[in-house]
matplotlib code that plots the C-alpha trace (Angstrom):
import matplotlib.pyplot as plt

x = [-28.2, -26.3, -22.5, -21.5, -17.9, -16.8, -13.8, -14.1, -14.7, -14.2, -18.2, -16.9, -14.1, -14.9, -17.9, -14.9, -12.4, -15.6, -16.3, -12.3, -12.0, -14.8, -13.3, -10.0, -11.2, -9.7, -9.1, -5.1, -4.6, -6.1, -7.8, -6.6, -4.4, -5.9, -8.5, -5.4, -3.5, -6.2, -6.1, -2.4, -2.4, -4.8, -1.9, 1.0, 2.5, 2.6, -1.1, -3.1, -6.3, -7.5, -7.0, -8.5, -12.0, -14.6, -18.0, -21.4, -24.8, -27.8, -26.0, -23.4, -19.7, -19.3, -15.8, -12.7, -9.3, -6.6, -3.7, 0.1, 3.4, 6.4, 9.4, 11.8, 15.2, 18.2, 21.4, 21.0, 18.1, 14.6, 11.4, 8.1, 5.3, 1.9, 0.7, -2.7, -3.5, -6.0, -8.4, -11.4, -15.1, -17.5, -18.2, -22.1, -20.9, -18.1, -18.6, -20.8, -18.5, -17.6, -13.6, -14.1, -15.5, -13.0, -10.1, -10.8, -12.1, -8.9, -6.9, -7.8, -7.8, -3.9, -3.3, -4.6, -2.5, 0.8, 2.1, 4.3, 3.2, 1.5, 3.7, 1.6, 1.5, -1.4, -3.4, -2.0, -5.1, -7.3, -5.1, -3.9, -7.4, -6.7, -3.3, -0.6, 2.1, 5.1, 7.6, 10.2, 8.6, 9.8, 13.3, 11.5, 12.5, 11.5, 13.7, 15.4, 16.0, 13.5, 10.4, 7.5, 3.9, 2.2, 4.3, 2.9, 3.3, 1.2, 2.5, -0.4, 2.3, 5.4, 7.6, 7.2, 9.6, 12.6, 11.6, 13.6, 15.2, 14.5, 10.9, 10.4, 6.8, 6.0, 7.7, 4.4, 3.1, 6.1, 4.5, 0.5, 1.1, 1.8, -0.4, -0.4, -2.0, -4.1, -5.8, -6.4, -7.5, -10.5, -11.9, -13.8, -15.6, -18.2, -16.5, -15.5, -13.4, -10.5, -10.0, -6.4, -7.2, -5.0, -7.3, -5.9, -5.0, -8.2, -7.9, -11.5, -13.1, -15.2, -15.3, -18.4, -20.2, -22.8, -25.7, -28.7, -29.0, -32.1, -30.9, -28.7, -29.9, -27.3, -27.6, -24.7, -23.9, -21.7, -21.5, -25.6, -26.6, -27.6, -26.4, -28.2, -25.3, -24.8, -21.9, -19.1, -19.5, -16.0, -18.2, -20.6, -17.4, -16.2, -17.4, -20.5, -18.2, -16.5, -19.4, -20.8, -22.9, -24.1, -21.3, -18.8, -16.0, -16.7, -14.5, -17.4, -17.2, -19.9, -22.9, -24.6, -27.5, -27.7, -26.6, -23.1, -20.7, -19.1, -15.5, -14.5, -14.5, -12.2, -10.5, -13.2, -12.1, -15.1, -17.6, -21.0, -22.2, -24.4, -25.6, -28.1, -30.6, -32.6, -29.8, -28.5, -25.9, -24.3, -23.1, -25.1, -23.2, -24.9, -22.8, -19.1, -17.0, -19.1, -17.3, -20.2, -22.7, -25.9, -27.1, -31.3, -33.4, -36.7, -37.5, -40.7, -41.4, -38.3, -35.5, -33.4, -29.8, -29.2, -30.1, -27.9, -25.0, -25.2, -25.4, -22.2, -20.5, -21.0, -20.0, -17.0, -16.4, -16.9, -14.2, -16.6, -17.4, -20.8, -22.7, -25.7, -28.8, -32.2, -34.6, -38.5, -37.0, -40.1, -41.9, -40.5, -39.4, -36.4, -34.3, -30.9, -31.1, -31.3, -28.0, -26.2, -27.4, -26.2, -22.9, -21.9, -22.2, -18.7, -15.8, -15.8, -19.2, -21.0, -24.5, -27.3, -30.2, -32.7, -36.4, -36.3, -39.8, -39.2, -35.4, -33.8, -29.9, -30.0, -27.0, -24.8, -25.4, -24.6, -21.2, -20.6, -21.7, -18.6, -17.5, -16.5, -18.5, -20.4, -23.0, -25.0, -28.3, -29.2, -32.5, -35.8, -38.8, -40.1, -37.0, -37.1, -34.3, -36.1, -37.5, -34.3, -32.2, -34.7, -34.3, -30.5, -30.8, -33.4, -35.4, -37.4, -34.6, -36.1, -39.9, -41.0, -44.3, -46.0, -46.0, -48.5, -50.0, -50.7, -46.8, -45.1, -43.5, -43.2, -43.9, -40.5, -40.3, -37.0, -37.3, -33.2, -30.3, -29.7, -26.9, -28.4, -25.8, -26.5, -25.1, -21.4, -20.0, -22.1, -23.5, -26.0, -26.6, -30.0, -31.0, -34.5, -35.7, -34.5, -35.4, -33.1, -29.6, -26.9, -23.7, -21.0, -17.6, -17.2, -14.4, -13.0, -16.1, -17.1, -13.7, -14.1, -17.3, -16.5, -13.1, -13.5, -14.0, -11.3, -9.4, -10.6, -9.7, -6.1, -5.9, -7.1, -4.6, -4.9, -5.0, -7.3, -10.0, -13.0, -15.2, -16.2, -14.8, -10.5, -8.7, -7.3, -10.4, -10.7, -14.3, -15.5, -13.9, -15.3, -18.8, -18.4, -17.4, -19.9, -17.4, -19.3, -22.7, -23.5, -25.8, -23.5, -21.2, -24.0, -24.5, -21.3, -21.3, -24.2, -22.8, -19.8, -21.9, -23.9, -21.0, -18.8, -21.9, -23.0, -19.7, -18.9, -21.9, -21.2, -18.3, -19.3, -22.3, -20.1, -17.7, -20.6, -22.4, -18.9, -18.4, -22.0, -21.4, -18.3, -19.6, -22.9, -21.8, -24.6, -23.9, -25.4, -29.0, -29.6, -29.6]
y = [14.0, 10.8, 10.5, 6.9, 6.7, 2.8, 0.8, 0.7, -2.1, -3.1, -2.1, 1.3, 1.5, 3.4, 5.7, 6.3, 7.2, 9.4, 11.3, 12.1, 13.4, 15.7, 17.1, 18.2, 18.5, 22.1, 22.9, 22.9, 22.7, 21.8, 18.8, 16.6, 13.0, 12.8, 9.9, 8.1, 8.7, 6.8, 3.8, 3.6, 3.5, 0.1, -1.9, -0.8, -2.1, 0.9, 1.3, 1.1, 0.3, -0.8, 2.9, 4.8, 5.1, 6.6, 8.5, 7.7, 9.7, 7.8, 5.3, 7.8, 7.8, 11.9, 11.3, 9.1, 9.5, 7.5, 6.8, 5.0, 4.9, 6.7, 7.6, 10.0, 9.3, 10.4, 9.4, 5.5, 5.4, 5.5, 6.2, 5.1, 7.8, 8.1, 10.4, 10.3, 12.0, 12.2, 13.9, 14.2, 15.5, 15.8, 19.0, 18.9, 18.0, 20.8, 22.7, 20.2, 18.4, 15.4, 16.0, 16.8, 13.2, 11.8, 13.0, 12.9, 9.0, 8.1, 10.2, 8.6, 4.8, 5.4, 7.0, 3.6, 1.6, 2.9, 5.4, 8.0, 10.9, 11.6, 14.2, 15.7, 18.1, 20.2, 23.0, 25.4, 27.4, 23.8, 21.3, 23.9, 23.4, 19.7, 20.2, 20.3, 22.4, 23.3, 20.4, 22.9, 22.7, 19.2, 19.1, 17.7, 18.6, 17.4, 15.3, 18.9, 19.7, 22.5, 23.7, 25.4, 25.9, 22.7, 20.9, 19.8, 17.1, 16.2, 14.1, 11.3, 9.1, 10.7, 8.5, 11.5, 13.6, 11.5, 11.3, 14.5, 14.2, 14.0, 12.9, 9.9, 8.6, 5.9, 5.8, 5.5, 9.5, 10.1, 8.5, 9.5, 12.7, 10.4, 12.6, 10.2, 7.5, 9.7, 10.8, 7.1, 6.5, 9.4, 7.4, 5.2, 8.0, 10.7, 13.8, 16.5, 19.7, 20.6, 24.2, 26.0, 29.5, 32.2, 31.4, 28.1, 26.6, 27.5, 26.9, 28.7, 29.5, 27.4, 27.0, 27.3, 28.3, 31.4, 29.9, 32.4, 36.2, 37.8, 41.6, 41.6, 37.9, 35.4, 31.7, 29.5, 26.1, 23.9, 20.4, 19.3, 21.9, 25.4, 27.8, 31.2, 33.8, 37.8, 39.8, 40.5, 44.9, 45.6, 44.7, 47.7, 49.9, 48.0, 48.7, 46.8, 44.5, 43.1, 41.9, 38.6, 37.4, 33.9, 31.7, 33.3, 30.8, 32.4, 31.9, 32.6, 31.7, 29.1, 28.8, 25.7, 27.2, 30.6, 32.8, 32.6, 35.4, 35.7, 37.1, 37.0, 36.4, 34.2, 35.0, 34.9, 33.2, 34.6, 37.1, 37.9, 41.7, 43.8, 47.7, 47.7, 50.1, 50.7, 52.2, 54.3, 52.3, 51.4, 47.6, 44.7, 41.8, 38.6, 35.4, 34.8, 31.4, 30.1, 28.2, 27.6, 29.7, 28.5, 31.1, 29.6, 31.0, 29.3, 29.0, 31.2, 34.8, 34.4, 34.1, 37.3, 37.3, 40.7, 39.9, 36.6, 38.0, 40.7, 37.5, 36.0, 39.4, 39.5, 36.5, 36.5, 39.5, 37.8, 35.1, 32.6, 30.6, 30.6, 27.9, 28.8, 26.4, 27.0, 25.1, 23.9, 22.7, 21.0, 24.3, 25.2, 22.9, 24.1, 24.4, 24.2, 27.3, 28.7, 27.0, 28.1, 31.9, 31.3, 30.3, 33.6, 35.7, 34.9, 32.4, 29.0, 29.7, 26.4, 26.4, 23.5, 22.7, 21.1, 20.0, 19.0, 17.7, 15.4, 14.2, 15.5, 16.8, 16.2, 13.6, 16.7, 18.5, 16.0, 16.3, 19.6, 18.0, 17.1, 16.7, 20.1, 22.5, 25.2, 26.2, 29.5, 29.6, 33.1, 33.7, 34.8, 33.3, 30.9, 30.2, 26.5, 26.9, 24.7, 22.3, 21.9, 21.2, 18.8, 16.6, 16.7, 15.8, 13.5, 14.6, 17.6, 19.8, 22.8, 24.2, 25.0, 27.0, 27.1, 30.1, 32.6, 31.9, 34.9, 36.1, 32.8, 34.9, 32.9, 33.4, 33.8, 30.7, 31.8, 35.1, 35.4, 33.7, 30.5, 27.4, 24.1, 20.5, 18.4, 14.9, 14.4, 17.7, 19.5, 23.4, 25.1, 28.4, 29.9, 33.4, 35.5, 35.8, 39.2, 39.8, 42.4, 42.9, 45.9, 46.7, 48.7, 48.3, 44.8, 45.7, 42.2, 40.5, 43.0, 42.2, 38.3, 38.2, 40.0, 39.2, 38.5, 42.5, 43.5, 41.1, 42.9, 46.5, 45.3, 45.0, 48.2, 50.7, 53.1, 52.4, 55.4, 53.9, 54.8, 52.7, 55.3, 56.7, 55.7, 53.6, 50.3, 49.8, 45.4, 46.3, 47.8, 45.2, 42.6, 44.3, 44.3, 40.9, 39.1, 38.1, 40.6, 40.9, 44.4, 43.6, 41.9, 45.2, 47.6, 45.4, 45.8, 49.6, 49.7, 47.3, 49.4, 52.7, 51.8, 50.6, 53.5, 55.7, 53.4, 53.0, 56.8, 57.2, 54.2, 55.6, 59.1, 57.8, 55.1, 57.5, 59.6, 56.3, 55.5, 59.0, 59.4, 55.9, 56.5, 59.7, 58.3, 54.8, 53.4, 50.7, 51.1, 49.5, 53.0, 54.4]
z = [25.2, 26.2, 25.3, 25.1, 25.7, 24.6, 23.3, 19.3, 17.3, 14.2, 12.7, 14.0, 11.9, 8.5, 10.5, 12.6, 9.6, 8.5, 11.3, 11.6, 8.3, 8.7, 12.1, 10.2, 7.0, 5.5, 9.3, 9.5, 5.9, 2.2, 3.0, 5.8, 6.6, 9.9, 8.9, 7.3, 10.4, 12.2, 9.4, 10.2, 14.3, 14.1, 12.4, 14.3, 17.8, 19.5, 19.2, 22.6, 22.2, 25.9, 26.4, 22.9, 23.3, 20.8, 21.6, 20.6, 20.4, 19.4, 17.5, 15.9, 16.2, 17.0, 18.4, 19.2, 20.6, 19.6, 21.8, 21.3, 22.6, 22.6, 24.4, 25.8, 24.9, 27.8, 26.3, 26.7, 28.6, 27.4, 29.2, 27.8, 27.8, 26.1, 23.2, 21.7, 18.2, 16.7, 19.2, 17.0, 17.0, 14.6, 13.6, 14.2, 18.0, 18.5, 21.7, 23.5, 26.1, 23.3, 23.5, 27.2, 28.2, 25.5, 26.9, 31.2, 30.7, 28.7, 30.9, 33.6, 32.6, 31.5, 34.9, 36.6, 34.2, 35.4, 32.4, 33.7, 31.4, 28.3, 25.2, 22.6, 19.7, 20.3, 20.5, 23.5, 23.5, 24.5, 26.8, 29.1, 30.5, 31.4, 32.7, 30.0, 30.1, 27.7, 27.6, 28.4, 31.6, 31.7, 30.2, 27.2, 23.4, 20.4, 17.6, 16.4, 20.5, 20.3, 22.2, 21.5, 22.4, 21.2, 22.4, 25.7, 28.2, 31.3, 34.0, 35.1, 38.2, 40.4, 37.8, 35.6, 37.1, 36.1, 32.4, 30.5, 26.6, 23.3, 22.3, 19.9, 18.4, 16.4, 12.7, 10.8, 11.9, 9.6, 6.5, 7.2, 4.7, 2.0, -0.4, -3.0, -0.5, 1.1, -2.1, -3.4, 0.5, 0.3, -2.6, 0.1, 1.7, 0.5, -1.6, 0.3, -1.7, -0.4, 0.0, 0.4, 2.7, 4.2, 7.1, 8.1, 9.9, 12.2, 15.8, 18.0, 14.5, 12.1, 8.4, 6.7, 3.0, 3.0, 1.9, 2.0, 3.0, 3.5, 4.6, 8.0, 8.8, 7.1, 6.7, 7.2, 5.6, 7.9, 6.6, 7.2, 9.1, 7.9, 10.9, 11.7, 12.0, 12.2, 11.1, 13.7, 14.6, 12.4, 9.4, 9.2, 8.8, 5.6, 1.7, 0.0, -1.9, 1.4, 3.3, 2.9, -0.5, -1.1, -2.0, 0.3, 2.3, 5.7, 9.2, 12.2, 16.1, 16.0, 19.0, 18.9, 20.8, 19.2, 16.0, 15.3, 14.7, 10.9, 11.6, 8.2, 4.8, 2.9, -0.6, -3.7, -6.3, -8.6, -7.9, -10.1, -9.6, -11.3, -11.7, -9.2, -11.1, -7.6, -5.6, -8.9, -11.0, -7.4, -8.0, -6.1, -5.0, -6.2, -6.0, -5.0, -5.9, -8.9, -11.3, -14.0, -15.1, -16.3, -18.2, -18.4, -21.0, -22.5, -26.2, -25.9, -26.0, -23.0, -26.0, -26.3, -28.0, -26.2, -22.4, -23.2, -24.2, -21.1, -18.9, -20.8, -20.3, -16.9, -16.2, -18.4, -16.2, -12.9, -13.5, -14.4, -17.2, -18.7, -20.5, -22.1, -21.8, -24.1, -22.1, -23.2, -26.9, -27.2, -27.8, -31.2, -34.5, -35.3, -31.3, -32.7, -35.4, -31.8, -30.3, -33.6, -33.3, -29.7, -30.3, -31.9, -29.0, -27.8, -28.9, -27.6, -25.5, -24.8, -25.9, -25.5, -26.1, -23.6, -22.3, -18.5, -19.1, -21.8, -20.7, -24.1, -24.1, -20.1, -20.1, -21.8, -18.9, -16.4, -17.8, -15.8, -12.8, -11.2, -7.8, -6.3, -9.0, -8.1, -10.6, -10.5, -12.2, -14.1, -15.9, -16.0, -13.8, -15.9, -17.6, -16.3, -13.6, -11.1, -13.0, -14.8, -11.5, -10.5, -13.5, -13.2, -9.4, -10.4, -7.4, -6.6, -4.4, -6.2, -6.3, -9.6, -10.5, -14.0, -16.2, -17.2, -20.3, -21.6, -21.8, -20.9, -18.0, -14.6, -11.1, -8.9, -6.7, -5.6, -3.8, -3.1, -3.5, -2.2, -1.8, -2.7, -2.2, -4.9, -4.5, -5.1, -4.2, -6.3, -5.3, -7.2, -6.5, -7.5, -8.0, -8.2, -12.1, -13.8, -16.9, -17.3, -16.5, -16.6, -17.6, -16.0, -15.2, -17.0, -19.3, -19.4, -19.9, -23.1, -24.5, -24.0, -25.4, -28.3, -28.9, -32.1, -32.9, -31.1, -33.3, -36.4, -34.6, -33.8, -37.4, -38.4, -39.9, -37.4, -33.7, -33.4, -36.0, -35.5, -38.0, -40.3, -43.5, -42.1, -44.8, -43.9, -41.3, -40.8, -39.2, -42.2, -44.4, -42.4, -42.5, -46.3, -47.1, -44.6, -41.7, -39.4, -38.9, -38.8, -35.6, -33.8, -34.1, -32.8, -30.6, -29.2, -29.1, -27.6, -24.4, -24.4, -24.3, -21.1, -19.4, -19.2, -18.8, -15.9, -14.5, -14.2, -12.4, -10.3, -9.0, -8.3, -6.6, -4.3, -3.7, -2.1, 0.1, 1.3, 2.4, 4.3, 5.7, 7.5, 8.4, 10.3, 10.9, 8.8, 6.1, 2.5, 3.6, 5.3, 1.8]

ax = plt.figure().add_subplot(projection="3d")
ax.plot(x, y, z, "-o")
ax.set_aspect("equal")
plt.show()
């Protein structure tokens, strides 16, 4: 590996803009102005540019420092000193001597050009290493006379030792957190979702995406790269539902040459679980942060009413919204008798129509392709999840496998769940086929999806009603005169049956793993 360290030039300047928004991006806060920052410093005065200096790698800008005047203000006298912000390195290139060259070249060049001193705001846990101390240390203060940690200085000629006061920089770092400009200035560059996390800001840990787990072996997403990682040891002493799933905002000490270290996991804003039938009703943790769910089912012997309205419960459930999608329309004369039947599962649900072979109702779908969505896919192997994805992308991101002929069921050409970047900011996260799916502890997503019963009970008589031979009962009436389907209603009792029957053993049986767990130190794989 040979690091280039050189004088930018004007070619550099948007890969340069890039590469800084990627090193801050979601690091200190949502988003970042850092990249704007840089736009700013090329325009003003106070820039120095025989000093900044970026760093190149094969023909790649993986990092820049930027550096202008200021001063220290004593009464009437003023002293100029250096700063430098932003100190910046790609992401890909963190931990690899990039900032390290960056910062003892330029160093060192504004030593030789006479500068007493260089003031920062910085990281006290990093420039310590090249010499900077507090500015207390130096009778230095900031515009409110205060001190504190970042606030560093580092004296480069013997003229230092006269310069004490009140630090001044440049006007403009006042205005780079314009977030108004700073939004219409990210339109130039590739879309990158700004997250707000209790995390931040992050300082010796990375942010990255879960993108794959395959037992106690997890796959990291951090911007291109997908990063081999292992949990940190406090993990095996924590519940099922707080490790890591696919989906999952995840802080973790990253190793460039080795697996990294998760050290933890960031607020979900959605999470899809089910009964998982093979550990006893205990819930399986499937996908975290989803904002869609396609719910993918075939028009061929794969059609059921009843395993799609369990998907729409559990995803009502989940904090996510579900869209239902009938692929292979070209298999049966009549597809949209199917959307309408659909459409009454729950209120408002979203139902279409589709055949990824034949590019019919794709551009509906490309509607909920928007920059920053994630999309889970749920359905049955064969369903048409892949080949669906790969006619939105428009490319083959997906494999796909035909379907046995004899029962129209499909092989599983996804084996686990996995984190797929579209184009744009879009995620899709894929999941193994299931054919079947249960139901316990999903309250909330019952009562969405069949809202419309719960109306009718709120406006039965008795708030005790049970259905049967009570007067004043709205179900009954709404049997009678045709506003209820009398299978959409046993339908209902039926979900609501297996979930408290599954729930109450869920928790008796959980309550028992836990206990065994914390007893033996073992996590729930060892049962």
């Amino acid at each position: 590996m040979s690091i280039i360290i050189r004088q930018e030039t004007k070619e550099d300047y948007y890969k340069t803009e890039l590469m800084t928004m990627r090193a801050f991006w979601n690091v200190y806060r949502s988003g970042c102005f850092e990249h704007y920052l840089v736009h700013m410093i090329r325009d003003a005065h106070e820039y120095v540019p025989e000093i900044s200096r970026v760093a190149e790698v094969d023909g790649e800008i993986v990092g820049a420092i930027y550096y202008t005047r200021a001063k220290v203000v004593d009464g009437d006298v003023e002293h100029e000193v250096l700063t430098f912000g932003p100190l910046c390195v790609d992401p890909l290139w963190y931990d690899r001597g990039v900032g390290k060259r960056l910062l003892e070249e330029t160093l060192e060049l504004a030593r030789e050009a006479g500068y007493p001193g260089v003031v920062i705001f910085g990281e006290p846990g990093y420039y310590p290493k090249f010499g900077f101390k507090n500015c207390a240390c130096c009778g230095i203060f900031d515009s409110n006379g205060q001190n504190y940690d970042p606030f560093m200085a580092l004296p480069l000629n013997s003229g230092f030792s006269e310069v004490h006061g009140r630090f001044e920089e440049a006007s403009f770092f006042a205005n780079c957190e314009d977030e108004e400009a700073v939004s219409e200035f990210n339109k130039k560059f590739p879309y990158m979702k700004p997250l707000e996390l209790k995390c931040q800001p992050l300082h010796e840990f990375r942010l990255g995406r879960i993108a794959s787990v395959k037992k106690n072996i997890y796959t990291i997403k951090f911007w291109e790269s997908e990063i081999p990682a292992k949990l940190k040891g406090f993990f095996y002493e924590k519940a099922a539902e707080e490790l890591p799933i696919v989906g999952d905002y995840v802080t973790f000490e990253l190793n460039p040459w080795g697996e990294s270290v998760i050290t933890s996991v960031c607020k979900r804003t959605s999470v899809l679980k089910r009964p998982d039938q093979a550990k006893t009703a205990t819930d399986q943790y499937m996908v975290s942060n989803a904002d869609l769910v396609f719910i993918v089912t075939s028009l061929n012997e794969d059609y059921s009413y009843n395993r799609i309205a369990r998907y729409v419960s559990v995803a009502l459930e989940g904090g996510v919204t579900p869209v239902v999608i009938l692929t292979k329309m070209d298999l049966v004369e009549d597809a949209y008798s199917y959307v309408a039947e659909a459409e009454t599962i729950s209120p408002g649900l979203k139902v279409h129509a589709v055949s990824a072979t034949m590019g019919w109702g794709l551009n509906e779908l490309r509607e909920y392709l928007v920059p920053g969505v994630s999309i889970c896919l749920l359905g049955s192997s064969g369903a048409g999840k892949s080949t669906l994805i790969n006619a939105l992308a428009g490319r083959e991101v997906m494999k796909t496998a035909a379907i046995r002929e004899d029962d129209g069921e499909g092989r599983h050409t996804t084996t686990h769940r996995q984190l797929i970047d579209l184009s744009e900011g879009v995620t899709i996260i894929d999941t193994p086929g299931m054919r079947e799916i249960g139901l316990a502890g999903v309250d909330a997503g019952l009562e969405e999806t069949f809202a419309d019963i719960l109306e009718l009970e709120a406006q039965c008589k008795f708030s005790n009603c049970r259905h049967d031979t009570e007067p004043g009962c709205a179900i009954k009436a709404a049997l009678h005169d045709g506003r209820l389907d009398p299978k959409r209603l046993e339908l209902y009792r039926n979900f609501n049956a297996e979930n408290t029957k599954n729930y109450a053993k869920k928790k008796e049986i959980s309550k028992y793993v836990y206990q065994r767990r914390r007893a033996k130190g073992k996590t729930l794989e060892d049962f």
